[in-house]
C-alpha positions in Angstrom: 29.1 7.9 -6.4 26.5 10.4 -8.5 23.5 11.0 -6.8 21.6 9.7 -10.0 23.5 6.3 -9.4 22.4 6.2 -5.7 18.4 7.1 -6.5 19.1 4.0 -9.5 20.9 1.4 -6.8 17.5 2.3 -4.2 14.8 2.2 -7.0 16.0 -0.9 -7.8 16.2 -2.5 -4.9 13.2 -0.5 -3.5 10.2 -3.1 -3.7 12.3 -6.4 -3.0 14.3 -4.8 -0.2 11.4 -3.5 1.9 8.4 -5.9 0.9 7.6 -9.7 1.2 7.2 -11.4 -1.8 3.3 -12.8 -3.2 1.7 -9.5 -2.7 0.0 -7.4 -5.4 0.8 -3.6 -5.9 -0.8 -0.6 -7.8 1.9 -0.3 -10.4 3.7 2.7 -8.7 6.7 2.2 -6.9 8.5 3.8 -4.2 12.2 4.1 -2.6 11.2 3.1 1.1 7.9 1.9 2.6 5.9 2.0 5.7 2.9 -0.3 6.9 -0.3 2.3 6.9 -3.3 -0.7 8.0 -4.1 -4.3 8.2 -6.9 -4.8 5.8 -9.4 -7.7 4.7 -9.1 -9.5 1.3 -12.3 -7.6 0.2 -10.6 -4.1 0.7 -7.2 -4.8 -1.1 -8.3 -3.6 -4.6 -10.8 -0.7 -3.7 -7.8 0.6 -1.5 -5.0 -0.3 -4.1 -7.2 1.6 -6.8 -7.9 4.6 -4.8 -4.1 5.1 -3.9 -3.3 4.7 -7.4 -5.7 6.9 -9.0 -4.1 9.8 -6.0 -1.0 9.1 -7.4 0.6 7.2 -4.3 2.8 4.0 -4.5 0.9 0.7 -2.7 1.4 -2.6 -2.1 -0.5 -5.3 -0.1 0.6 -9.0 0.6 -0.8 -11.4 3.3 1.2 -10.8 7.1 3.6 -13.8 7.3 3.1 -16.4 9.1 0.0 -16.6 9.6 -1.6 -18.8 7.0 -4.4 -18.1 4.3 -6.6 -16.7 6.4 -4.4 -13.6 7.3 -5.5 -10.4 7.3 -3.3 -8.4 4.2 -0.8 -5.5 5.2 -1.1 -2.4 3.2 1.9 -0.5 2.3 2.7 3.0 1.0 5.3 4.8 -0.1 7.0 6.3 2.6 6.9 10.0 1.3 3.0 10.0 0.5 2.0 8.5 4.1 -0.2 11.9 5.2 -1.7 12.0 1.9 -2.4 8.1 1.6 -4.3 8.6 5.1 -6.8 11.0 4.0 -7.1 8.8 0.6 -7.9 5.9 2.5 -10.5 7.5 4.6 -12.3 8.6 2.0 -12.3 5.4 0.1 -13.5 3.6 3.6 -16.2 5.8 3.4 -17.2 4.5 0.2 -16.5 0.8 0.8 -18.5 0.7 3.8 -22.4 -0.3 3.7 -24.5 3.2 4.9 -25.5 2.7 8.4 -29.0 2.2 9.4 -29.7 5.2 12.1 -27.3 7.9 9.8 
């Protein structure tokens, strides 16, 4: 087996292997995954924007199990996990409302 065939069979196999199904992602994909937070409904597209606009693979989907009201996981790809880190500090920083006494 080539290499090129064995980084073809992972690609595609990449998103349904390691994530559930009904989630959304940014439109970048990724060999392997790895869970980075548990975020709200309201944070899903400011953090899926900011990771795409760095250039890093993510996905969200609601936790299993746990109904409607579930908090969503966030995914990244596996080799941009440092970098997604410090993206999604920074885009915290903007999400969040200034506080009063700062």
């Amino acid at each position: 087996m080539s290499a090129a065939y064995g980084s073809h069979r992972s690609s595609a196999i990449g998103r349904m292997y390691w994530l559930p199904p009904w989630g959304v992602g940014n439109g970048l994909d990724s060999e392997a995954w790895a869970v980075i937070a548990d975020i709200e409904d309201s944070q899903v597209r400011v953090f899926l924007d900011a990771l795409r606009e760095a250039g890093i693979p993510a996905y969200a989907a609601r936790q299993a199990g746990h109904g409607l009201d579930a908090p969503f996981r966030l995914w990244v790809g596996t080799w941009y996990y440092s970098r997604a880190e410090n993206v999604l500090g920074r885009a915290l920083q903007r999400w969040l409302p200034p506080r009063a006494d700062a």
